[in-house]
Structure formats: C-alpha cells, structure tokens
C-alpha positions in Angstrom: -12.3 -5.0 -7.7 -11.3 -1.6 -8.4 -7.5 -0.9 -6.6 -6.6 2.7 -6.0 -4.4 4.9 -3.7 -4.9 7.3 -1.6 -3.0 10.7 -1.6 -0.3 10.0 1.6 -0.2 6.2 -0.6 0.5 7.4 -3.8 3.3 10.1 -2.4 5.1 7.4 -0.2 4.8 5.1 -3.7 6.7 7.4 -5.2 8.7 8.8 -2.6 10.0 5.1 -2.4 11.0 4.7 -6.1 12.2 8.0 -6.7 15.3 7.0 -3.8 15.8 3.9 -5.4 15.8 4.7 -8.6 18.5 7.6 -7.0 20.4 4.1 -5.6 19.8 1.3 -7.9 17.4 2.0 -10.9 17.3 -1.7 -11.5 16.4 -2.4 -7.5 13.5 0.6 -8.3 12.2 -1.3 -11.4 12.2 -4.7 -9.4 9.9 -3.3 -6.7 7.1 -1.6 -9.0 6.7 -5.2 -10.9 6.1 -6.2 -7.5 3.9 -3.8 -6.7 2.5 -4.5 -9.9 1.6 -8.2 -8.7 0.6 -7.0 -5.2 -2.1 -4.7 -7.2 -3.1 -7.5 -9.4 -3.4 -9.6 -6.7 -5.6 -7.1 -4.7 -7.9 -6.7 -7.4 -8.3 -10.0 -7.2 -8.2 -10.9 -3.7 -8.9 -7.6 -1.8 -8.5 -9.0 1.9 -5.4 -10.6 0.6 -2.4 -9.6 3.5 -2.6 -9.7 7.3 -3.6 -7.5 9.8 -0.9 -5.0 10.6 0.9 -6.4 13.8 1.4 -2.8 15.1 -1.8 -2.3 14.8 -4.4 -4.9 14.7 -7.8 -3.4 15.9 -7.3 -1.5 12.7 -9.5 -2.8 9.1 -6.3 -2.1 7.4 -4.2 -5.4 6.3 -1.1 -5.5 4.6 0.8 -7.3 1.8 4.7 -7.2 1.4 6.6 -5.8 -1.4 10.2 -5.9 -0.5 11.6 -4.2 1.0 8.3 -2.4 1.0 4.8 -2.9 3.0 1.7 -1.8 1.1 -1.0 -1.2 3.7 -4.5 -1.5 2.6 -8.3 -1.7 3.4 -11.5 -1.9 1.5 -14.3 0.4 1.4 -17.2 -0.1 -0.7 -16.1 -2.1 -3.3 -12.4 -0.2 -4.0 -9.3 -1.5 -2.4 -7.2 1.8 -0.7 -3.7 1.6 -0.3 -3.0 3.9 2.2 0.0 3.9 3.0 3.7 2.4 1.7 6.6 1.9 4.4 9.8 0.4 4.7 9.9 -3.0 6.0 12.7 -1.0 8.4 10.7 1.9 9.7 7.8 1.8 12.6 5.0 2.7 11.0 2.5 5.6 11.8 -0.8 4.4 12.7 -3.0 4.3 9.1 -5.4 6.7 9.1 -9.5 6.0 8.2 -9.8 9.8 7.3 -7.8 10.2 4.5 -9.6 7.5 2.7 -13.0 8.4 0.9 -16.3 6.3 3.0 -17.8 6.3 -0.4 -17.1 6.1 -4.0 -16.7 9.8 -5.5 -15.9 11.0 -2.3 
C-alpha cells in the first residue's frame, strides 16, 4: 500500500529531526530508521497501530517511533500520516480535512 504524508505530517517530520539533529545528530538519524521501519511496516500493514487514546472515535491509529508518535489513517488505498508528535506533548485533535478523500485530490 502506497504510504504518504500529509502537509501538517511532513512539516512536523521535519520539524522533529531538524531539533534533533540541532541536539544529537546521531539521536536524529536513529529516529528516521525508525520511521523508516514504521513506513515499511505501514505499507505493509496499513491498520497497523492503535487508536489514539485521546481520541478514539477518530479513524486515525497510531504507531510509536520514539520518542515520536506517527498518527495515521487510510483512505482509499494510501496510508496518511497526518501528523508527528512527541510522545511528551498532548496532541491536537488529527484533522480529516487536511487529508485528500481521494487519490489525486
């Protein structure tokens, strides 16, 4: 299955390894190969994960990658991740806009 991210996803990503890399390049290279493995994983398994405990009326599960949480749902055959938090931080409630209802959207 076809794993992608959306917009706010990609920019937290980033966001997230452009601080550690700022801290502790080698703790910033550790957590893309896991996000690496997460991806992998999703593209295998897309409802890999558990529902958000914040939020669980949501179709959004998640799947750690420490100190990191990768949130995620599927729509139409392509796995979003929507959004990346610290395992520290509250997280916002994900939100359905942001990711396409169809391919190509």
């Amino acid at each position: 299955m076809r794993v992608r991210f959306t917009p706010q996803g990609e920019r937290q990503y980033l966001d997230a390894l452009r601080f550690l890399r700022s801290k502790n390049p080698a703790g910033a290279v550790t957590v893309m190969r896991r996000a690496e493995a997460v991806i992998a994983q999703l593209r295998d398994q897309p409802l890999s994960g558990h529902s958000i405990p914040e939020y669980p009326d949501l179709p959004h599960r998640e799947l750690p990658v420490p100190p990191y949480r990768f949130f995620h749902r599927v729509v139409e055959g392509t796995v979003w991740i929507t959004a990346v938090w610290h395992a520290r931080q509250v997280p916002q409630e994900p939100s359905t806009k942001r990711v396409p209802t169809r391919i190509g959207a």
